[in-house]
VOLO-274890 format. One record per atom (N, C-alpha, C, CB): residue in three letters; x, y, z. Coordinates in steps of 0.05 Angstrom, whole numbers, padded with zeros to 5 digits, always signed. Each point is the difference from the previous one (the first is absolute). Glycine has a CB too. Example, Ala and Ser with C-alpha at 12.3 -4.5 7.8 and 13.67 -1.06 7.14 Angstrom:
// VOLO-274890
ALA+00264-00114+00156
ALA-00018+00024+00000
ALA+00018+00024+00000
ALA-00038-00023+00025
SER+00031+00044-00039
SER+00016+00024+00001
SER-00015+00022+00014
SER+00024-00013-00043
//
This chain:
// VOLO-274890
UNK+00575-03021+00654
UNK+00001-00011-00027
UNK+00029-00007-00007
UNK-00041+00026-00014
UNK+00047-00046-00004
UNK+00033-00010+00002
UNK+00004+00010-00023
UNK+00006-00043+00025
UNK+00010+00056-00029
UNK+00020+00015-00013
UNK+00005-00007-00023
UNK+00017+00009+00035
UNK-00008-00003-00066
UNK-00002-00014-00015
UNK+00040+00003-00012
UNK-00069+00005-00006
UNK+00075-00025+00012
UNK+00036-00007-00013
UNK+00002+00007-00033
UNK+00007-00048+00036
UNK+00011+00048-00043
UNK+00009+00000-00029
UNK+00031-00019+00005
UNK-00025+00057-00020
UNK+00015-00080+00001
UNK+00025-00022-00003
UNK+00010-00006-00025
UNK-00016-00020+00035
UNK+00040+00019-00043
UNK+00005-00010-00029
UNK+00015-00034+00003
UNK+00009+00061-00021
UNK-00018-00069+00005
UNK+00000-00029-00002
UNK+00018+00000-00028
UNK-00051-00015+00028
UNK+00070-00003-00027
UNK+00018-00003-00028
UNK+00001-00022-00006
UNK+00027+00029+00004
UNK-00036-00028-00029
UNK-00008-00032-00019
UNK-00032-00006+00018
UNK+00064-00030-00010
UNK-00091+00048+00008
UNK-00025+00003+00008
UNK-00013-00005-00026
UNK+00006+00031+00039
UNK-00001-00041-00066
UNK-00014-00008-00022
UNK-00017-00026+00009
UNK+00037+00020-00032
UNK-00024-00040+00040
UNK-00005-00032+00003
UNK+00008-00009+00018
UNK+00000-00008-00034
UNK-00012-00020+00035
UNK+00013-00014+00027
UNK-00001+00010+00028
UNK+00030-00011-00032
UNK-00011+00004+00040
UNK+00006+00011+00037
UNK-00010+00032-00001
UNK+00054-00033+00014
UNK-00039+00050-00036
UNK+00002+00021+00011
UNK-00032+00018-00006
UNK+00060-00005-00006
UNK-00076-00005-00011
UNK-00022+00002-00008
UNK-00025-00012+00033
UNK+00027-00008-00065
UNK-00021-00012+00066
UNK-00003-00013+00027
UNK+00001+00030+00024
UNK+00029-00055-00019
UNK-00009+00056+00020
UNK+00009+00016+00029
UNK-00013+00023-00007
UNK+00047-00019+00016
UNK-00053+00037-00043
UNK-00008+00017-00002
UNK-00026+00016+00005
UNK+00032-00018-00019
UNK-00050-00023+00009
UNK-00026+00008+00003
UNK-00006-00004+00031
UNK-00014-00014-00050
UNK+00025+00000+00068
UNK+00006-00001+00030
UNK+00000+00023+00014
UNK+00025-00034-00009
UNK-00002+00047-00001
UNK+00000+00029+00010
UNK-00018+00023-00008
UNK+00040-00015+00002
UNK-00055+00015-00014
UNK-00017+00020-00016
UNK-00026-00010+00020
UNK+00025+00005-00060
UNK-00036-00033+00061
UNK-00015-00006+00017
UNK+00006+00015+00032
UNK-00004-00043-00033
UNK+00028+00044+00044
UNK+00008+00007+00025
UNK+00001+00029-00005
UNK+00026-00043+00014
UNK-00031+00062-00036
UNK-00010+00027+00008
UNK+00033+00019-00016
UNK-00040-00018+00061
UNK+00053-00002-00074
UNK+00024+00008-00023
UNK-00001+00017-00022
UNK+00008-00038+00010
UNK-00005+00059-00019
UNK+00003+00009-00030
UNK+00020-00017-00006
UNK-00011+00049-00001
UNK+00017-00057-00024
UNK+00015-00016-00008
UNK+00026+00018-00026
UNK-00049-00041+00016
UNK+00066+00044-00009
UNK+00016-00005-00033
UNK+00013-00028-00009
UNK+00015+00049+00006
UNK-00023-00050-00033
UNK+00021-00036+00005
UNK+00012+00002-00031
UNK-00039-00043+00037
UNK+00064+00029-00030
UNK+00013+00005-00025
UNK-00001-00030-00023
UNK+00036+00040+00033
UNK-00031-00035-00055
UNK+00004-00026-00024
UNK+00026+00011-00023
UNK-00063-00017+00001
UNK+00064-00001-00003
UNK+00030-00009-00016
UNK-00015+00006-00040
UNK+00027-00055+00051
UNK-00041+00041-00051
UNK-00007-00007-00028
UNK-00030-00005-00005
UNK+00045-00019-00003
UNK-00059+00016+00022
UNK-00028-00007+00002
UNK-00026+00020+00015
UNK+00028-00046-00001
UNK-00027+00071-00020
UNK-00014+00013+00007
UNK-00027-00010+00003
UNK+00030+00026-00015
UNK-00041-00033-00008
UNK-00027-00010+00002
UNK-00014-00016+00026
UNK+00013+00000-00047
UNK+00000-00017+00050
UNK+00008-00011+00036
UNK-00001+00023+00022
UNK+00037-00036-00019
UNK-00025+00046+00013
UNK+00014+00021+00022
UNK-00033+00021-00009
UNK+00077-00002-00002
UNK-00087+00011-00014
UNK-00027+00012-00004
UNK-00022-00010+00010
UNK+00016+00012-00033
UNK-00017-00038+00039
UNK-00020-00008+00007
UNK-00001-00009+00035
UNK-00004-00012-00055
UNK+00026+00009+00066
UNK+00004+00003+00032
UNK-00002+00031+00009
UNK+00034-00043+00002
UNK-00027+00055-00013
UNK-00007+00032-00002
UNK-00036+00006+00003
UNK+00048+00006-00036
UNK-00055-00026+00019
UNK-00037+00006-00004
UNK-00013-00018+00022
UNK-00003+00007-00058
UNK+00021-00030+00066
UNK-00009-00012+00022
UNK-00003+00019+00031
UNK+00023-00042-00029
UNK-00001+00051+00029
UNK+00016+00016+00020
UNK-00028+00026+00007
UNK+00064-00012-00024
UNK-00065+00019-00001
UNK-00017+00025-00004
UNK-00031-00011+00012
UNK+00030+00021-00049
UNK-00034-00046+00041
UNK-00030-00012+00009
UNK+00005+00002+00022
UNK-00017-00031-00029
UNK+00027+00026+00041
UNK-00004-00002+00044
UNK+00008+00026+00009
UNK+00019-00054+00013
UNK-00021+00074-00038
UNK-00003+00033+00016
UNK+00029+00005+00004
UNK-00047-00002+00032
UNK+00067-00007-00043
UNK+00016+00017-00001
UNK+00010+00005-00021
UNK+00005-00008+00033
UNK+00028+00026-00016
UNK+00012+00014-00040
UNK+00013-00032+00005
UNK+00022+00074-00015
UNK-00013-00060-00014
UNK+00016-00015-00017
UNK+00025+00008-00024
UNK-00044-00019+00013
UNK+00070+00008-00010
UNK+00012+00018-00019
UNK+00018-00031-00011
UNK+00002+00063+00026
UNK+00005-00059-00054
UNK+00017-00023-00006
UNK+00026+00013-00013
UNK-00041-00035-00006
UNK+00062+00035+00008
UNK+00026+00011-00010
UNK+00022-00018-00011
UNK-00010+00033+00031
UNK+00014-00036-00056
UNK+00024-00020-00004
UNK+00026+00011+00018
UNK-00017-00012-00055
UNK+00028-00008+00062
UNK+00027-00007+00008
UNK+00012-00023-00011
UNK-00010+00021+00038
UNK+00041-00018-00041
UNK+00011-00025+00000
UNK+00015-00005+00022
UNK+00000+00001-00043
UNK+00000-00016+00065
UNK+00011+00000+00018
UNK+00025-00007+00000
UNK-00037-00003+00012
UNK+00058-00012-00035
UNK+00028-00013-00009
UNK+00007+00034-00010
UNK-00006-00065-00021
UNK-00003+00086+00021
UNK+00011+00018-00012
UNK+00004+00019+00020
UNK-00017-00011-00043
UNK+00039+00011+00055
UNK+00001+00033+00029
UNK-00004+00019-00021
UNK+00043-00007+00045
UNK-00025+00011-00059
UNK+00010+00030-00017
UNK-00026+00014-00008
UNK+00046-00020-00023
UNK-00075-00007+00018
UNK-00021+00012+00003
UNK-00015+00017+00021
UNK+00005-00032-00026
UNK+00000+00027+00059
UNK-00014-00007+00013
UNK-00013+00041+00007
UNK+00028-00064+00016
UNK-00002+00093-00030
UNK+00001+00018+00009
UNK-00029+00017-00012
UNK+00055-00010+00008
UNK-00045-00006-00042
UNK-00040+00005-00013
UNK-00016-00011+00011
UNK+00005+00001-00039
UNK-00006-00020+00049
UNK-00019-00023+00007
UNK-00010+00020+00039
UNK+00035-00064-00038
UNK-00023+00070+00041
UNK-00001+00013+00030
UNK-00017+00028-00012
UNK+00053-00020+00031
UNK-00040+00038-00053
UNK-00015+00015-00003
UNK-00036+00009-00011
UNK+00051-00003+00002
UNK-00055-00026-00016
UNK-00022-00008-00007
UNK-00018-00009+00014
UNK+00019-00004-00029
UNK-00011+00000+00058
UNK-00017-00010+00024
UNK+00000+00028+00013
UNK+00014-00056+00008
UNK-00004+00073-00006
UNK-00002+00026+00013
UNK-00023+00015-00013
UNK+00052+00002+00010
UNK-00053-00002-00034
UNK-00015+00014-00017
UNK-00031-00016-00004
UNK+00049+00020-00025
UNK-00052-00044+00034
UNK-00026-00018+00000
UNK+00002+00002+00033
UNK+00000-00039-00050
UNK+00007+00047+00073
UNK-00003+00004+00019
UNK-00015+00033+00002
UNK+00039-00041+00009
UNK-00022+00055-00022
UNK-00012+00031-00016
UNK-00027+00004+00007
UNK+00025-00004-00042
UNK-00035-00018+00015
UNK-00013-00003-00009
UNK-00027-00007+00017
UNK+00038-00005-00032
UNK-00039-00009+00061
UNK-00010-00009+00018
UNK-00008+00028+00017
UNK+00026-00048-00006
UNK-00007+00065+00007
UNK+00002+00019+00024
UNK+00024-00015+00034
UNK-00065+00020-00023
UNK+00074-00036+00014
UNK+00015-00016+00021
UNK+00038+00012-00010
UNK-00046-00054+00003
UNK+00051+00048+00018
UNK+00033+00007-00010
UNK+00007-00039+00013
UNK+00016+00078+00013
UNK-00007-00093+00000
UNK+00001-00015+00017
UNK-00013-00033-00012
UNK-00002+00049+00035
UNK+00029-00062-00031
UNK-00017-00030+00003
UNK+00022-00010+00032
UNK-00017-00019-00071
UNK-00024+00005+00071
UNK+00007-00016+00030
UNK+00007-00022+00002
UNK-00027+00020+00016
UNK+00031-00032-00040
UNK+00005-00033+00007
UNK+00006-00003-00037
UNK-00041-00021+00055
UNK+00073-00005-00052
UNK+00005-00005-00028
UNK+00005-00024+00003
UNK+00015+00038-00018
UNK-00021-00055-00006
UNK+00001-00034+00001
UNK+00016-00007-00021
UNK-00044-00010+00018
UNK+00070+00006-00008
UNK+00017-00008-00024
UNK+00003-00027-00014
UNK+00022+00033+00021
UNK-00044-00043-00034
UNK-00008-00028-00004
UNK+00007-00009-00028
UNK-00038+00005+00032
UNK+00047+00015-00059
UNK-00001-00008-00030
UNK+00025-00015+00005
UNK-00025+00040-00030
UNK+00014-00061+00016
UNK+00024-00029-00001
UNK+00001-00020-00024
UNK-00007-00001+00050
UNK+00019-00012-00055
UNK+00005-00018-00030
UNK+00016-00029+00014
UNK+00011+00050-00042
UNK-00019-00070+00032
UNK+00015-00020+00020
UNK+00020-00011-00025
UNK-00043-00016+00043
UNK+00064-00001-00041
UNK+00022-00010-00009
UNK-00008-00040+00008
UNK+00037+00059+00010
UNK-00027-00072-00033
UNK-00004-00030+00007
UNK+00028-00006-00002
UNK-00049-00014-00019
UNK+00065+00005+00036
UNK+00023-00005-00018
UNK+00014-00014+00025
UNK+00001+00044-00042
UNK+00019-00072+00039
UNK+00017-00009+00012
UNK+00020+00009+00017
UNK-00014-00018-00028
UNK+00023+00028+00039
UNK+00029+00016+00008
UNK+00030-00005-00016
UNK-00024-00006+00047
UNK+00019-00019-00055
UNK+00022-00017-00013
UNK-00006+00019-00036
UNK-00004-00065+00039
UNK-00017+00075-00038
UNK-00010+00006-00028
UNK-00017+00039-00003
UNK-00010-00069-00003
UNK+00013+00079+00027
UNK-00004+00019-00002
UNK+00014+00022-00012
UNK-00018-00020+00028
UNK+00019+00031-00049
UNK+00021+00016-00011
UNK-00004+00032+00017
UNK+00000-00032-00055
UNK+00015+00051+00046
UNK+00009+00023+00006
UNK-00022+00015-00005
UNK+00046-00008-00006
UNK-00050+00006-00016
UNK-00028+00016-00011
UNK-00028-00005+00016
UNK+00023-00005-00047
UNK-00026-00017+00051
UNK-00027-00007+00019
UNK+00010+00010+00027
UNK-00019-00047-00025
UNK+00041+00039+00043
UNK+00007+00021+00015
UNK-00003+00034+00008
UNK+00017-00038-00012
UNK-00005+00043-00004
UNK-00001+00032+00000
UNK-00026+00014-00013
UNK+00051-00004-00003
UNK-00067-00025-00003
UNK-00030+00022-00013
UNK-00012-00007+00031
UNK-00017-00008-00069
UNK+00014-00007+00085
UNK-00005-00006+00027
UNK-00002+00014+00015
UNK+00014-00027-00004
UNK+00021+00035+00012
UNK+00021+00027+00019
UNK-00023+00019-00012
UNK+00067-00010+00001
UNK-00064+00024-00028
UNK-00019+00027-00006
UNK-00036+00001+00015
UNK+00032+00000-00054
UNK-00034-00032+00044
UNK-00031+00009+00009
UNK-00007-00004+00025
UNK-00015-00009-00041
UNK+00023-00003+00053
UNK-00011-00015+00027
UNK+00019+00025+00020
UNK-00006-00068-00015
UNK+00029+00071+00009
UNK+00011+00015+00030
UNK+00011+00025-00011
UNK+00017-00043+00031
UNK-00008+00050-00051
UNK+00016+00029-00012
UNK-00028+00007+00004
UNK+00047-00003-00040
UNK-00071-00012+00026
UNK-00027+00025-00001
UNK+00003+00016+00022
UNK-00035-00027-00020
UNK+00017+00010+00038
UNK-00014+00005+00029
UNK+00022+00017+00015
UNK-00030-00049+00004
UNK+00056+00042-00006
UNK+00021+00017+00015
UNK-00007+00028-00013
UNK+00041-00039+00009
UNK-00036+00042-00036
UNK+00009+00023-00004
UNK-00022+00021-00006
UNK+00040-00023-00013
UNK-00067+00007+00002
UNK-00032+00007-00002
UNK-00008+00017+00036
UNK-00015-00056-00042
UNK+00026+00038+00058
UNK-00018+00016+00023
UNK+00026+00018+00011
UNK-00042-00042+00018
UNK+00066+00041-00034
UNK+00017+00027+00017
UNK-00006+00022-00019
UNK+00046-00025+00024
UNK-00065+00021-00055
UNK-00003+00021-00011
UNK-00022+00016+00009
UNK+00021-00019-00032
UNK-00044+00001+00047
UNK-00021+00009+00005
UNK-00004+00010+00032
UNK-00012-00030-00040
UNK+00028+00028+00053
UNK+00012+00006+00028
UNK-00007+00031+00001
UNK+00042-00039+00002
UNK-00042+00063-00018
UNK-00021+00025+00004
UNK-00021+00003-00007
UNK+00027+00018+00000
UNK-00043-00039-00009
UNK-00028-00004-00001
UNK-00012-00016+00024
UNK+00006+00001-00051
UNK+00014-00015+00063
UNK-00015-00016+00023
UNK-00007+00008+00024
UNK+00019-00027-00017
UNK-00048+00032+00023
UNK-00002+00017+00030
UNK+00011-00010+00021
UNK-00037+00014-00009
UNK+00045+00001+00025
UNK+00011-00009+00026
UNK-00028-00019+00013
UNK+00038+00049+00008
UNK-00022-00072+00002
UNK-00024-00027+00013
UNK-00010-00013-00030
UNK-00026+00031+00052
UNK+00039-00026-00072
UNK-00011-00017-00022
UNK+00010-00034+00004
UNK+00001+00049-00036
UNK-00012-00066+00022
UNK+00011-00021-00003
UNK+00011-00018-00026
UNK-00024+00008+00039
UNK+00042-00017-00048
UNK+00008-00014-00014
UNK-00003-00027+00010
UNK+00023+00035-00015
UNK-00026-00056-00008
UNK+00000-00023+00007
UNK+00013-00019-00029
UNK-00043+00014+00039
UNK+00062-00033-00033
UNK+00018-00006-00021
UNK-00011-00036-00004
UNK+00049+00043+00016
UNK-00050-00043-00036
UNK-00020-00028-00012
UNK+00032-00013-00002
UNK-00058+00017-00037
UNK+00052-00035+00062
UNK+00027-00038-00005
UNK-00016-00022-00015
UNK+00026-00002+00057
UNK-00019-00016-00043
UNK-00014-00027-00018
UNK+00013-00016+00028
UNK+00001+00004-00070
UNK-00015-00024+00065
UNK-00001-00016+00027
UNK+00029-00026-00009
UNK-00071+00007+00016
UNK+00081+00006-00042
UNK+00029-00025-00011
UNK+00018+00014+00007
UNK-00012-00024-00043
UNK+00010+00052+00061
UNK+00021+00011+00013
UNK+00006-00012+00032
UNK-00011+00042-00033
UNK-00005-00061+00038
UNK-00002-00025+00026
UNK+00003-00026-00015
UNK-00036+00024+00033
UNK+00022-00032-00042
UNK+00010-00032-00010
UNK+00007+00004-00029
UNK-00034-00031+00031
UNK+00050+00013-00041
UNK+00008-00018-00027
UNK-00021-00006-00020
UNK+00030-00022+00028
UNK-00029+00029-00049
UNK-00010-00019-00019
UNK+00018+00006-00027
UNK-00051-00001+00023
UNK+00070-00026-00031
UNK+00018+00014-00015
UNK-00018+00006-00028
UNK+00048-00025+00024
UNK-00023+00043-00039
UNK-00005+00011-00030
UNK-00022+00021+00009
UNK+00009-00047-00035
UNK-00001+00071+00060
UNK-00010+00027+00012
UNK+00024+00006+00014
UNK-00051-00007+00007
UNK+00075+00006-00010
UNK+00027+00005+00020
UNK+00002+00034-00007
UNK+00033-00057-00005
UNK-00033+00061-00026
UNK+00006+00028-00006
UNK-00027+00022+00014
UNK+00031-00019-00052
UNK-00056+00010+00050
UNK-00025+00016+00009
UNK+00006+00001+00024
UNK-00036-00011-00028
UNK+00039-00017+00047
UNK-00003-00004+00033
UNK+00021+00018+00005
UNK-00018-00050+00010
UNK+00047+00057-00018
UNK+00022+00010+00014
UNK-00004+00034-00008
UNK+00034-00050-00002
UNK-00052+00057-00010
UNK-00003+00032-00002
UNK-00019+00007+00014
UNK+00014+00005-00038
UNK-00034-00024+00049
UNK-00026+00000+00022
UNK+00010+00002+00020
UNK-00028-00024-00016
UNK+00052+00005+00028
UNK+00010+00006+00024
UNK+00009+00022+00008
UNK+00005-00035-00003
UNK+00007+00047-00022
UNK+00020+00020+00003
UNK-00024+00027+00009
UNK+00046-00024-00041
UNK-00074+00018+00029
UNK-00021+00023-00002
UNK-00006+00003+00032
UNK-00023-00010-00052
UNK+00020-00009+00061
UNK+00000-00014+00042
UNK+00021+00013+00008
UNK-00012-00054+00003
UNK+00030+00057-00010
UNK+00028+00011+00008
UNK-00011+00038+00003
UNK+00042-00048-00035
UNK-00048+00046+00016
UNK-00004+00043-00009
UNK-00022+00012+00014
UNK+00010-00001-00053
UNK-00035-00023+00057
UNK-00008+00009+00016
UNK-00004+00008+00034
UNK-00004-00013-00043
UNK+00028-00011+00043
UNK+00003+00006+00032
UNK+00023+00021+00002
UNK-00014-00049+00017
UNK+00025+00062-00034
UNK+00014+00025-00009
UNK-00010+00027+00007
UNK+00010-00027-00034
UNK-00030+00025+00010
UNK-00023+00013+00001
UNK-00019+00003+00020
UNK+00009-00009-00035
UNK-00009-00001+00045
UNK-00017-00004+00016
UNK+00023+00024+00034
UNK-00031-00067-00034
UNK+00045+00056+00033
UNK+00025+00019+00023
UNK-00003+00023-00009
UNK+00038-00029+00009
UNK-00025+00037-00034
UNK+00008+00022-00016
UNK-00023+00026-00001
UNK+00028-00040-00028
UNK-00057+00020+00024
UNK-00019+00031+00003
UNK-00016-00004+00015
UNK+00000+00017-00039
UNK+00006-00035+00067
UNK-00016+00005+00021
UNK-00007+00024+00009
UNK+00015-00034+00009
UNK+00011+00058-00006
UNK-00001+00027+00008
UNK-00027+00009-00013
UNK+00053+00007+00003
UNK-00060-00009-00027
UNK-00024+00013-00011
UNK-00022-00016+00004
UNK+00024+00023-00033
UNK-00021-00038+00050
UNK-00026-00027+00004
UNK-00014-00016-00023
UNK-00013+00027+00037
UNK+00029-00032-00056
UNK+00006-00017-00028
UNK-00002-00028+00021
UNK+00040+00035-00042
UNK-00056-00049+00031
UNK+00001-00035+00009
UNK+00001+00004-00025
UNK-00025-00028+00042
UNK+00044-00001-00049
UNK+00011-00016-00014
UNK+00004-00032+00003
UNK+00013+00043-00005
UNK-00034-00063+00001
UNK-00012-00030-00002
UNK+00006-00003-00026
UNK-00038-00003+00032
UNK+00049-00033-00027
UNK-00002-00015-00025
UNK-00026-00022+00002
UNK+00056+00006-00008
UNK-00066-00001-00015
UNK-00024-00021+00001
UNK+00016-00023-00013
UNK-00048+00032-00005
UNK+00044-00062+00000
UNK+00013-00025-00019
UNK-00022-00017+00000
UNK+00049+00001+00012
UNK-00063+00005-00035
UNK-00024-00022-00018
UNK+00016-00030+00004
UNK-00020+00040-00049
UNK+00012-00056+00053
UNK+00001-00031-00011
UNK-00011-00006-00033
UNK-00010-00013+00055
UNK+00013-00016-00062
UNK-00012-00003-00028
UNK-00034+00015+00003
UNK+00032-00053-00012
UNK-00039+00070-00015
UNK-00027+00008+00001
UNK+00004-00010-00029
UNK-00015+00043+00037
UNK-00017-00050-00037
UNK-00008-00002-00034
UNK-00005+00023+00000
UNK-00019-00042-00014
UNK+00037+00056-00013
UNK-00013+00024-00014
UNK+00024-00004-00024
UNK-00025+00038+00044
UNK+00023-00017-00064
UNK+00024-00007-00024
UNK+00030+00001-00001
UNK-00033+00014-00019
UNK+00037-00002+00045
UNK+00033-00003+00006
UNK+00007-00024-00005
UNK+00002+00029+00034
UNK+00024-00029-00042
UNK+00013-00020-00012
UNK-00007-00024-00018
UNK+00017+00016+00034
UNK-00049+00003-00053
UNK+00006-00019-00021
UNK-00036-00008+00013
UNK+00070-00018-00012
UNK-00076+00026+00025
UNK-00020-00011+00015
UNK-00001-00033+00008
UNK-00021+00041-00022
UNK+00047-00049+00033
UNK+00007-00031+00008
UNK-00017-00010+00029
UNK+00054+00006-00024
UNK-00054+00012+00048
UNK-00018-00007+00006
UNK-00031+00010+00000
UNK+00040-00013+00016
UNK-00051+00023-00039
UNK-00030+00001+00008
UNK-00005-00022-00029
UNK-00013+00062+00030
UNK+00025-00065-00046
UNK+00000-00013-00032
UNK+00005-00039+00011
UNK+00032+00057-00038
UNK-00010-00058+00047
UNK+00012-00027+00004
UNK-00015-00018+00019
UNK+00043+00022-00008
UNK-00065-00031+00006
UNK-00012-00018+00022
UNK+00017-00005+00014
UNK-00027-00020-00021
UNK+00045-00009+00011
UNK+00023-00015+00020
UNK+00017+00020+00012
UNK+00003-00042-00027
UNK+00007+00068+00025
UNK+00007+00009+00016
UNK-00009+00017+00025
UNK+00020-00012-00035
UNK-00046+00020+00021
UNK-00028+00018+00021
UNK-00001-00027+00024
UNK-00042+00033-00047
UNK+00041-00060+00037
UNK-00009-00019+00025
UNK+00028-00002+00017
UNK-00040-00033-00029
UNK+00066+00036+00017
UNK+00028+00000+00016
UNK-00007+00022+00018
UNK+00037-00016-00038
UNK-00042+00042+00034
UNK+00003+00022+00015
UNK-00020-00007+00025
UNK+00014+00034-00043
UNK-00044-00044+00035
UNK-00014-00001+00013
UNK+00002-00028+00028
UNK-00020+00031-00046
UNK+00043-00048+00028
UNK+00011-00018+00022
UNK+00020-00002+00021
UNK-00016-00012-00030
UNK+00027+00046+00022
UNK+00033+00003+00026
UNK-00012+00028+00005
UNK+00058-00028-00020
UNK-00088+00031+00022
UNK-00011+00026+00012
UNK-00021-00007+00024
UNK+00005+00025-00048
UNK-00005-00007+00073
UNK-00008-00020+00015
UNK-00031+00011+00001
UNK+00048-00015+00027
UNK-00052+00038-00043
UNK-00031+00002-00001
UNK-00007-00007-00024
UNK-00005+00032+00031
UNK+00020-00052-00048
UNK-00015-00023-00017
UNK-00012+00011-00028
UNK-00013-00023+00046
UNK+00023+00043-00052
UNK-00003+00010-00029
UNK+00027+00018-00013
UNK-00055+00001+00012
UNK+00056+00010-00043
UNK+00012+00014-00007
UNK-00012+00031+00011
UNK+00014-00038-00036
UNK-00004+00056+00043
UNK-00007+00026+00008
UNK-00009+00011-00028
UNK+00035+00007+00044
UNK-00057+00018-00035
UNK-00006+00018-00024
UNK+00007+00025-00002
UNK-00031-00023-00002
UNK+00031+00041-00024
UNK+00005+00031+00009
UNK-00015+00012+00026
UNK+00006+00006-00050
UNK-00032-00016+00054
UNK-00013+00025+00015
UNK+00011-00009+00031
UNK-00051+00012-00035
UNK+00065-00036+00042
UNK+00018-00007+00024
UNK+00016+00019+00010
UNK-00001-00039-00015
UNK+00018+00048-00017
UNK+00018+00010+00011
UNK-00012+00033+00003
UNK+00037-00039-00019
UNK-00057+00053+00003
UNK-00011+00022+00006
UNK-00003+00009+00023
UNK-00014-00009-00031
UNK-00007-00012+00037
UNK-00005-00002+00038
UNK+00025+00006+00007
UNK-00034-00038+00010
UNK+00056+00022-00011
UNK+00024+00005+00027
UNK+00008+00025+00003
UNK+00021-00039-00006
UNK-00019+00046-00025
UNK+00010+00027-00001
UNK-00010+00026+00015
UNK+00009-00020-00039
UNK-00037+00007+00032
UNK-00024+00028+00005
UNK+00014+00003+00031
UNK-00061-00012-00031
UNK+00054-00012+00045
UNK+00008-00003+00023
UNK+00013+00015+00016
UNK-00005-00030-00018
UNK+00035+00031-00001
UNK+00019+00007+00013
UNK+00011+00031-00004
UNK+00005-00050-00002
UNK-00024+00062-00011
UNK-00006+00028-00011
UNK-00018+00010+00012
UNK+00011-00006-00038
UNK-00025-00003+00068
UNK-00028+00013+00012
UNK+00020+00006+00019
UNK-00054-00024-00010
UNK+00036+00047+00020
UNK+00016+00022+00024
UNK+00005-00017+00030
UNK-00030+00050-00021
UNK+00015-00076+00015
UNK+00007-00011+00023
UNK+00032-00020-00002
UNK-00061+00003+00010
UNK+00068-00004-00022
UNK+00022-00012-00014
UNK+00027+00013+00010
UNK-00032-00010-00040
UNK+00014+00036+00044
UNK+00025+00029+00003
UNK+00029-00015+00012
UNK-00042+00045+00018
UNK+00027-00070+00004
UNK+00039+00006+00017
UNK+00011-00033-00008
UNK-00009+00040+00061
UNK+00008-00046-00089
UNK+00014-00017-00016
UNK+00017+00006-00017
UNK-00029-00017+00005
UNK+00050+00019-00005
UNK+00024+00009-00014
UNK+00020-00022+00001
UNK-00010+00048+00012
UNK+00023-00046-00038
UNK+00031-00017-00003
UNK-00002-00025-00004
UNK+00022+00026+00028
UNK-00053-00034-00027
UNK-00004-00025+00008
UNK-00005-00016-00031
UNK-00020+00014+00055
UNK+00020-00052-00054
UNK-00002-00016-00022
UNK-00029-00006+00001
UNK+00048-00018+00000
UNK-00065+00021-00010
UNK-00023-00017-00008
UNK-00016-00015-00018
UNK+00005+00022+00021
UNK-00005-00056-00005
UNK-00001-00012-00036
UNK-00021-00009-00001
UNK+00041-00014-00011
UNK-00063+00019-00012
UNK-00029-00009-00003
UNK+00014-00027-00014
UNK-00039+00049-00005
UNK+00032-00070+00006
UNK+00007-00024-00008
UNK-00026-00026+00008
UNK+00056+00022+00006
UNK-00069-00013+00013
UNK-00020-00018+00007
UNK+00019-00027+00013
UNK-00040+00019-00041
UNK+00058-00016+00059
UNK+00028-00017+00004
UNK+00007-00021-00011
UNK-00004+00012+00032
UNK+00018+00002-00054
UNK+00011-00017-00019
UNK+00036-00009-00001
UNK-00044+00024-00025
UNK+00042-00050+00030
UNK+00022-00010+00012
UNK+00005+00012+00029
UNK+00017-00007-00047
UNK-00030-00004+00068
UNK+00009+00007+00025
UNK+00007-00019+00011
UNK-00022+00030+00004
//
């Protein structure tokens, strides 16, 4: 009988990370998943989660906030408690906010809210959670496929994505000793409400994506679920450090 994981997923309210959640819960996952502001959201992937037989736990985090992250660690210990588990086997550092903005026109402030969420999180989120993570657990760090190609007015998002590609092939060295894999997954355009929901809302741009993609549509959340699930099954085990971009090959 296969074994049953416990994974926490950050920013698991909506979208992608809601996606990957119900993915993994299918693949035999307890789930924790965190939300920013949208509990009600975050309550009802919880009841989803719960329908296909597993737990379920939802915990605010803000991921732009470290100074949070020592309560935020303790409140997952105590809903782990709460399980009879001490241990998570797998974390998906996915909560993200996107930025529109020129380079010529990007100010400091859209910057550095970027730096906090996209790479201060995930850096400093999984070195807090680093005595909760079983030995052979896996992390997996959510890129975007504009950390490979261009599309201007994304320079500030794309250059903190790369930098997330960078940590995890870090990471990925750093806690091999404990048999920690550490993968970056990188979505391409998906319709879902990220950024405004431009591509699942914007026709003319859903038909652009679907025209420099070479399997001929915009991607969806449960695309990227799948990859993930994927890359979180025990057969996966000897993938480490590595880039992987669900994009449906977009711009190749």
């Amino acid at each position: 009988m296969q074994s049953t994981s416990i994974t926490l997923i950050t920013g698991g309210s909506r979208g992608l990370g809601a996606a990957m959640a119900l993915a993994l819960a299918r693949d035999n996952h307890d789930i924790v998943l965190t939300y920013r502001e949208a509990a009600t959201a975050a309550d009802t992937v919880v009841a989803q989660i719960q329908a296909l037989g597993r737990r379920a736990l939802a915990l605010p985090l803000d991921v732009a906030d470290a100074a949070g992250f020592p309560a935020f660690v303790a409140r997952l210990q105590a809903g782990l408690d709460a399980w009879g588990a001490s241990r998570l086997d797998g974390l998906v550092n996915n909560a993200g906010a996107g930025a529109h903005a020129s380079f010529a026109k990007t100010t400091p402030a859209q910057f550095d809210a970027m730096l906090a969420i996209h790479l201060k999180g995930p850096f400093f989120l999984t070195q807090a959670l680093l005595p909760l993570l079983a030995d052979g657990a896996r992390v997996l760090n959510i890129s975007s496929g504009l950390a490979r190609f261009t599309v201007p007015g994304y320079g500030a998002y794309a250059v903190m994505k790369g930098a997330v590609e960078v940590l995890s092939r870090y990471q990925a060295k750093e806690l091999a000793a404990r048999g920690i894999r550490v993968n970056t997954l990188a979505p391409g355009a998906i319709a879902t409400d990220f950024g405004g929901g431009a591509v699942r809302d914007n026709a003319e741009l859903n038909r652009f994506v679907a025209s420099v993609t070479a399997l001929g549509r915009a991607g969806e959340a449960a695309d990227i679920g799948g990859a993930a699930a994927a890359l979180m099954r025990p057969g996966a085990g000897w993938i480490t450090g590595q880039r992987v971009e669900a994009s449906g090959g977009m711009f190749l």
